[in-house]
Structure formats: C-alpha cells, structure tokens
C-alpha positions in Angstrom: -10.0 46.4 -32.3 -12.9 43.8 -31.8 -16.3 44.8 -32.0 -18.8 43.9 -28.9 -19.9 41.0 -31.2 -17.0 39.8 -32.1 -15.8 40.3 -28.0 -19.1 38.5 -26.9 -18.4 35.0 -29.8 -14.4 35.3 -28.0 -16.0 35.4 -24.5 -17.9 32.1 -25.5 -15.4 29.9 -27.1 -13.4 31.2 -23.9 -16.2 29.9 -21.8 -17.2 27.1 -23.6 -13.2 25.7 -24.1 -13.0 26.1 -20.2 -16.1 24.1 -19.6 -14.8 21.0 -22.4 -11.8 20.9 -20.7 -13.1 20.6 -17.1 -15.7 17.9 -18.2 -12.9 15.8 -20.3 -10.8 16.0 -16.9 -10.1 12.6 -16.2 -8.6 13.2 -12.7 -8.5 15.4 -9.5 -5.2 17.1 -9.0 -3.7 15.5 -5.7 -4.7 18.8 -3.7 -8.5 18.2 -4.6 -8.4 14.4 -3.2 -6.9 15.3 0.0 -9.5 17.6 0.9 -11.8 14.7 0.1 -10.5 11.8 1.8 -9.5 10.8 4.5 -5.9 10.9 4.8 -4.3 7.0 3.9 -1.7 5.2 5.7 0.9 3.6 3.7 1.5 0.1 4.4 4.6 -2.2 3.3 4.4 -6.1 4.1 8.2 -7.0 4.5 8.6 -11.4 3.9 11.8 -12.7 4.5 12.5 -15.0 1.7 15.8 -16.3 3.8 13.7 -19.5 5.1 13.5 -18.5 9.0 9.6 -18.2 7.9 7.7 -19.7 4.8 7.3 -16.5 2.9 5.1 -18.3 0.4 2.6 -20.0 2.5 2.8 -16.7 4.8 1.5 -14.5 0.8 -0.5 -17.2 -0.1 -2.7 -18.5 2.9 -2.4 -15.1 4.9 -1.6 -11.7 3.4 -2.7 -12.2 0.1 -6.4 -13.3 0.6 -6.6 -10.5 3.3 -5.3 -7.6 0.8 -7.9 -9.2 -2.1 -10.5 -8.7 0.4 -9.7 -5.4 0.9 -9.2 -4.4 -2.9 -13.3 -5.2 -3.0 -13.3 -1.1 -2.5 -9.3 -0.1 -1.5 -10.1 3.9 -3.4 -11.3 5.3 0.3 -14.7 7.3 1.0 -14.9 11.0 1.0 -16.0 12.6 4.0 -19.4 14.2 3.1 -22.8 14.1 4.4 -24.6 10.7 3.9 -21.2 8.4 3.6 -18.8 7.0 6.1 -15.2 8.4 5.5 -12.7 5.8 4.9 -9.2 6.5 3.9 -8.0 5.2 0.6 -5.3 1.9 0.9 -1.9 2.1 0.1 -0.4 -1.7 -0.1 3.3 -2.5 -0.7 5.0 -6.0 -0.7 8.3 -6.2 -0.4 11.1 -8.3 0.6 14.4 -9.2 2.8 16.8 -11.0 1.1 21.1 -11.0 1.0 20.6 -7.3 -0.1 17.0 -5.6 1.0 18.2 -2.2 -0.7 18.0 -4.2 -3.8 15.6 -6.3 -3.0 12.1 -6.3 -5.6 9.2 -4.6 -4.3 6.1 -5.2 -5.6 3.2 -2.3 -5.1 -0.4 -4.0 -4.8 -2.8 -0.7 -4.7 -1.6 3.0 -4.1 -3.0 6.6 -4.0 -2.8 7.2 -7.2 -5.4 4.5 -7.9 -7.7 6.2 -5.7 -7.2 9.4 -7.3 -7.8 7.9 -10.7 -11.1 6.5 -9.5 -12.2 9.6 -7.6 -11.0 11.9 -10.2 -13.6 9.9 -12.7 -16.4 10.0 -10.5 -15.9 13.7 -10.0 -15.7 14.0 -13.9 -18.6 12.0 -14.6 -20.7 13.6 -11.5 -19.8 17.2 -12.9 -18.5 18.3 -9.2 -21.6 15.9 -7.8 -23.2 17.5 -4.5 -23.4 14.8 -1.4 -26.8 13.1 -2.7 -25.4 12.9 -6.1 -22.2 11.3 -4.8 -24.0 8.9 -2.5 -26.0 7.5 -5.4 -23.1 6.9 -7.5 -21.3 5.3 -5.0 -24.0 2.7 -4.8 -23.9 2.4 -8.3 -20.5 1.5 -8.6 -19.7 0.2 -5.3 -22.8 -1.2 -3.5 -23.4 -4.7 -3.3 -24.7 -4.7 -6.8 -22.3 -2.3 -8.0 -20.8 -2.0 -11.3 -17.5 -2.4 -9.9 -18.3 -4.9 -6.9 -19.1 -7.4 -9.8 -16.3 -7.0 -12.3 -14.0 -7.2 -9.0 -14.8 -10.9 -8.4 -12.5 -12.2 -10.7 -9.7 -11.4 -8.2 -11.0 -13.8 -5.5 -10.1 -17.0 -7.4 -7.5 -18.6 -6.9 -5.5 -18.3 -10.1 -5.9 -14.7 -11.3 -6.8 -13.9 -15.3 -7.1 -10.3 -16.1 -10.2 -9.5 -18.7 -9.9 -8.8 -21.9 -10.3 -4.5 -21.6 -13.2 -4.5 -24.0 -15.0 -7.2 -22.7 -14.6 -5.9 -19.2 -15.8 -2.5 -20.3 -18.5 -3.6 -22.3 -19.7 -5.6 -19.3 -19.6 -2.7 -17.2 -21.5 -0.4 -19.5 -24.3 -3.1 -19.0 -24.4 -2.8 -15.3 -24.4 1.2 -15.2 -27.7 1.0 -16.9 -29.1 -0.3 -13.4 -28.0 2.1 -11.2 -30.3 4.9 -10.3 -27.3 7.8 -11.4 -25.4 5.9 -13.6 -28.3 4.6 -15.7 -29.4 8.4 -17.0 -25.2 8.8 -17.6 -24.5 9.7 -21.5 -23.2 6.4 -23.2 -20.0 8.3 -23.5 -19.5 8.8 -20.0 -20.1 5.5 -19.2 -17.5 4.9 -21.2 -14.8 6.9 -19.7 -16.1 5.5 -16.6 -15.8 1.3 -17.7 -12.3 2.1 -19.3 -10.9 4.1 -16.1 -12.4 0.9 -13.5 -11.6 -1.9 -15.9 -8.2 -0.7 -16.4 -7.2 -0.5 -12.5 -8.7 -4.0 -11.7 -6.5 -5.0 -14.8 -3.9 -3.9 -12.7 -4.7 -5.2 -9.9 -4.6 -8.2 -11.6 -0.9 -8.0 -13.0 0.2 -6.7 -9.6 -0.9 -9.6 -7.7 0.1 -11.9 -10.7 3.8 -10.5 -10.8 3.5 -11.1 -6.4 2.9 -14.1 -6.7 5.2 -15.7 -9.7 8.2 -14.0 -7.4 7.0 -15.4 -4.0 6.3 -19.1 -5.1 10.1 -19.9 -6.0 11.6 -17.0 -3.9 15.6 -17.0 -4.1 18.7 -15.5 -3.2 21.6 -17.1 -5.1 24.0 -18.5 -3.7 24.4 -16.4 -0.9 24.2 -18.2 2.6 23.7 -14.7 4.1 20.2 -14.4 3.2 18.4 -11.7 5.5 19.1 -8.4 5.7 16.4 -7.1 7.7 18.6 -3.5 8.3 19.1 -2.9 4.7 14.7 -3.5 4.6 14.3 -1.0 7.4 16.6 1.8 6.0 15.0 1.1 2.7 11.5 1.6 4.1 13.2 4.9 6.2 14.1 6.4 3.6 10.6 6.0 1.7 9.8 7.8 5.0 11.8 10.7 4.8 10.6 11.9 1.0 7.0 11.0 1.7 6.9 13.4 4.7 8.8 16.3 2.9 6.0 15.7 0.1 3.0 15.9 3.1 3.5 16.2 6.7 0.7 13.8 7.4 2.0 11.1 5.8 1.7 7.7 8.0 3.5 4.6 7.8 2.7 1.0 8.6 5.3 -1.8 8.4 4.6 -5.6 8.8 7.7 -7.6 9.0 7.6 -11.4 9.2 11.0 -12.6 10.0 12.9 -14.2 12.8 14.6 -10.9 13.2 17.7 -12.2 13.2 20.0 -9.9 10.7 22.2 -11.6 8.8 23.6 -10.6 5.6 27.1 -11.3 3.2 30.3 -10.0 4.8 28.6 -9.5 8.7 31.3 -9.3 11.1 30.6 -12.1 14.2 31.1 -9.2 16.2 29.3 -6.7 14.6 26.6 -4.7 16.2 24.1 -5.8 13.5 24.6 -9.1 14.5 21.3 -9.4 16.2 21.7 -12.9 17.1 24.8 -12.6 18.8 23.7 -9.5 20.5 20.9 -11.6 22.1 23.1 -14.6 22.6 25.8 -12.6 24.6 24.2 -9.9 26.0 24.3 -10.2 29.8 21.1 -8.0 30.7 18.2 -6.7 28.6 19.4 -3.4 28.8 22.8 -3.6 26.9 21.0 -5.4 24.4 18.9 -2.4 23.6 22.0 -0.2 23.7 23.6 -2.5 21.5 20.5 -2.0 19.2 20.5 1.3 19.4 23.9 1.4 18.1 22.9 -1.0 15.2 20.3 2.0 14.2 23.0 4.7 14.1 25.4 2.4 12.4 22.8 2.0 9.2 21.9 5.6 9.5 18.1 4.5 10.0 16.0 7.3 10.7 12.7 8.3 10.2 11.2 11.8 10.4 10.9 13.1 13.9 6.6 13.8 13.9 5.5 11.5 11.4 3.5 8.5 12.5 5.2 5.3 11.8 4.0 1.5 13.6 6.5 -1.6 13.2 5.0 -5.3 13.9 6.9 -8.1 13.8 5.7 -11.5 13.3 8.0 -14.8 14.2 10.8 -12.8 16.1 13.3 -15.7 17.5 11.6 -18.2 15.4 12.4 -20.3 12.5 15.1 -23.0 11.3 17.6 -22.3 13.9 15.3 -20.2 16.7 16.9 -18.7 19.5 16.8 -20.6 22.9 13.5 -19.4 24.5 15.2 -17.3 27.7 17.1 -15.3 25.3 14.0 -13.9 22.8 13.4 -10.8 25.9 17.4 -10.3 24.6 16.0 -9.6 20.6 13.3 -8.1 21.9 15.2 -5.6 23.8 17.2 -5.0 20.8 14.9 -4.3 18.6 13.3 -2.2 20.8 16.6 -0.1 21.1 16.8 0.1 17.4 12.9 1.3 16.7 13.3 4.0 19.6 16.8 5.2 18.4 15.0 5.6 14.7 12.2 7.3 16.3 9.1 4.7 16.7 7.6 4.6 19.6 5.0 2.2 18.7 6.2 -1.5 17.9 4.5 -4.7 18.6 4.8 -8.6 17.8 1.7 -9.9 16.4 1.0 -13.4 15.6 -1.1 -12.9 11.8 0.7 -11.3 9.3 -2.5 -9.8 8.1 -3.7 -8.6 10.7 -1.0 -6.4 11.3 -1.7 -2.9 9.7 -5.5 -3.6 10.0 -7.1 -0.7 12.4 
C-alpha cells in the first residue's frame, strides 16, 4: 500500500502528465470546433471539360482568383465576444466528363484545415478567453498578420510552394510583432509556423494539381463527353454521408455547363437525354415530368432536410446551343429533376464565382 507521500508524488505525475498532454494537443477534436464556429457550407464547383463551356478560361480568369481571394483567411471566426463569426470554407473542384462518377476531384480547402488551425491557436492560447483570442487573431490574421503575409505567395500567377523551413523561419520573425504572439515561448511559435506554413503549402499543391488538370483537360476518345447525371449523383451521394455524420450539414453546387447530358452508350430516346427532352417536349410541363423521371432513373437523391442550392451557369449554351424558344424546355427539366431530388432552391447565374458567395 502507498504511503500519503508516495500517493501525493502519483497524484502529481498524474496531474502534471494530464496537463503535457493537453498543452502538446495539436488540435480540437471535431466536437470542440463546432461549438466554436460557425457552421460551414460545403461547396463543389462542377466544369464541364466536354467543350460546351471553356472550363479553363472559366478556372483560370473566374473561379480560381475568386477562391485565392478567399483562402487570404478560409479557417472561419469563432463566435465570441469582440469578433465577427464567420464560418469556415469548404472548397471542392470537380469535373463532368464521359464518366463524372470517375471523374478527378480536386479539394482546394476543407474543415479539416480549419480545425488544424483552430486546434493550434487553442493550443498555443492555453483555452484563450475572448480578449486573448482577439489578440491573436490580429496577430496571425490582421492586416499585418503572420499569416496574411506568408499567404501572398498564392496571389501570383504561377504558384511555388516555400521551402517549410524557410516559411517557418519567416513566420517565427513576424510573431515577434504581434502584441500575444510576441511574449509566445520560441517553442510555441514553432508549433505554430510549422502547423500555418504547412497548410499554405497545401494550399499550394492543391491549386497546383487544379490547375496542371484544367489547362489540357480531356476525355479520350470518347465523343460522349458530359455526364452531368453521373456529377449530380456523385455530389448526392456526398450528400447523404455528410448528413448522417451532422444534420446541419449544407451544400452548395456550382455547375457550369450547357446542361445538356450526354454521355457513352445514351439512348436517343432516353429520359436523360436532356437535349431531346427540350427539343421534343411539346409544353414546359412534360419537360419537367420528363426530368423528374431522369432523377428517379439515376436514383439521385439528397436528404430530405438538409440544405442544398444548385446554380447553373451557361444552361443551353455552348458549341451547339439550343434554339433560344426551347431553353424554358431545359429549364423546366431541370427544374423537374432538382425538385424530384429534393432542392427547392436552384438558380442560373451568369459568374461562376459568384455562385456560392452569400
């Protein structure tokens, strides 16, 4: 049996083992951010690589300078006393081509970079209160932040990720000016510069691998190049195990594409066969039966109280665009098959990155 000495030295390394594992943390647990922030809407940017709209001009002169704008601070703010609340981005790129299911998918910035960074800040804060947090939020990401200015690399035109060292290094130099991070132990810094440099590092490669795929896009030798169901289902399904994970999960999804489903082995006749749908269809009404039908056929479905918005952006456009009096025909259709998958809210828009802004 221990003697109350020998009880107390136990209760300490206890205590003090506890403690060293709570400061060497490195990040929140999933359940912690949510009670932070604000909850985030996931948003997928679907380009049509089958040439009905220049996918590559659309990345490169629309989307892509409007999501590197955005990754200036994409981590969210917490909602407490002195800071706005802003919910974290979630950014996904992806693609229609002869086979969407298939089709590469390229993930720009996600929640789990924004628990990352938060789960940092809480270690290097020690739990901070709301004036603690405030101040190292201006530290890292005020307009002189630590972070602001290591994030300005992204902005040029042809992206080169930092060396890690030198990016940390330079980032140890700039927490010496903030009014928080300036007192922070040198080791903490550290932690701190690794855990930043490291996501803007891959933020880097992201975009990098976005845009070597988008500036020679392909799809074989397949003449059947967009298969904007296969995209949707892909994106429904996405749907389905996010919402069984959190029940207030939200969806955006930004499609640029004539809208005109067309993919290797469709039947003239078939129901998916948007085009002839809207080219046939005698009244806007059995168009949006017919599109309803195309929903059930794919088996696209997305959870019945989960918040999901669909643009569209060059609907009836492109190489071959539909005569103008038959676009309210597509648009019917498509407004079948979002209501028969259960959105309600669907718009056309006319900038891509605009889209899934507010």
């Amino acid at each position: 049996m221990l003697g109350a000495n020998q009880r107390l030295r136990v209760v300490f390394i206890l205590a003090a083992a506890i403690l060293m594992t709570a400061l060497s943390s490195p990040a929140y647990s999933a359940s912690d951010v949510s009670k932070l922030l604000p909850s985030a809407e996931k948003n997928f940017f679907i380009l049509d690589i089958s040439g009905s709209t220049n996918s590559g001009m659309l990345w490169k002169n629309s989307l892509r300078p409007s999501i590197i704008k955005r990754l200036s601070q994409p981590f969210g703010t917490p909602a407490v006393s002195g800071l706005t609340p802003q919910a974290p981005l979630d950014i996904t790129v992806s693609l229609i081509n002869s086979q969407s299911l298939d089709a590469p998918i390229f993930p720009i910035v996600t929640h789990e970079d924004s628990h990352r960074i938060w789960g940092v800040i809480n270690n290097i804060g020690e739990n901070p209160s709301a004036a603690r947090l405030k101040a190292i939020v201006e530290d890292i990401f005020g307009g002189g932040g630590a972070y602001t200015k290591q994030a300005q690399f992204l902005s040029r035109s042809s992206i080169v990720p930092p060396v890690a060292t030198d990016c940390e290094n330079s980032m140890v130099k700039s927490f010496k000016y903030g009014q928080y991070m300036g007192n922070l132990d040198l080791s903490k810094k550290k932690i701190a510069a690794r855990v930043f440099c490291s996501t803007l590092i891959t933020f880097a490669k992201r975009l990098n691998a976005t845009d070597s795929y988008l500036m020679h896009p392909t799809c074989g030798n397949s003449k059947s190049c967009s298969d904007i169901a296969g995209a949707i289902l892909r994106i429904s399904s996405a749907a389905v195990d996010a919402y069984q994970v959190n029940r207030q999960a939200k969806f955006c999804v930004a499609i640029a594409s004539d809208m005109l489903n067309n993919y290797p082995g469709m039947a003239p006749t078939s129901v998916l066969n948007s085009q002839m749908v809207a080219l046939t269809a005698s009244t806007q009404e059995q168009a949006k039966i017919r599109g309803s039908e195309a929903a059930r056929a794919v088996g696209v479905i997305f959870p019945k109280g989960m918040k999901v918005r669909v643009s569209t952006m060059g609907q009836g456009s492109g190489a071959n665009p539909l005569p103008l009096e038959k676009n309210s025909m597509l648009t019917a259709y498509w407004q079948g098959f979002w209501e028969a998958s259960g959105i309600t809210a669907s718009n056309q828009v006319r900038s891509l990155d605009q889209a899934c802004s507010v």
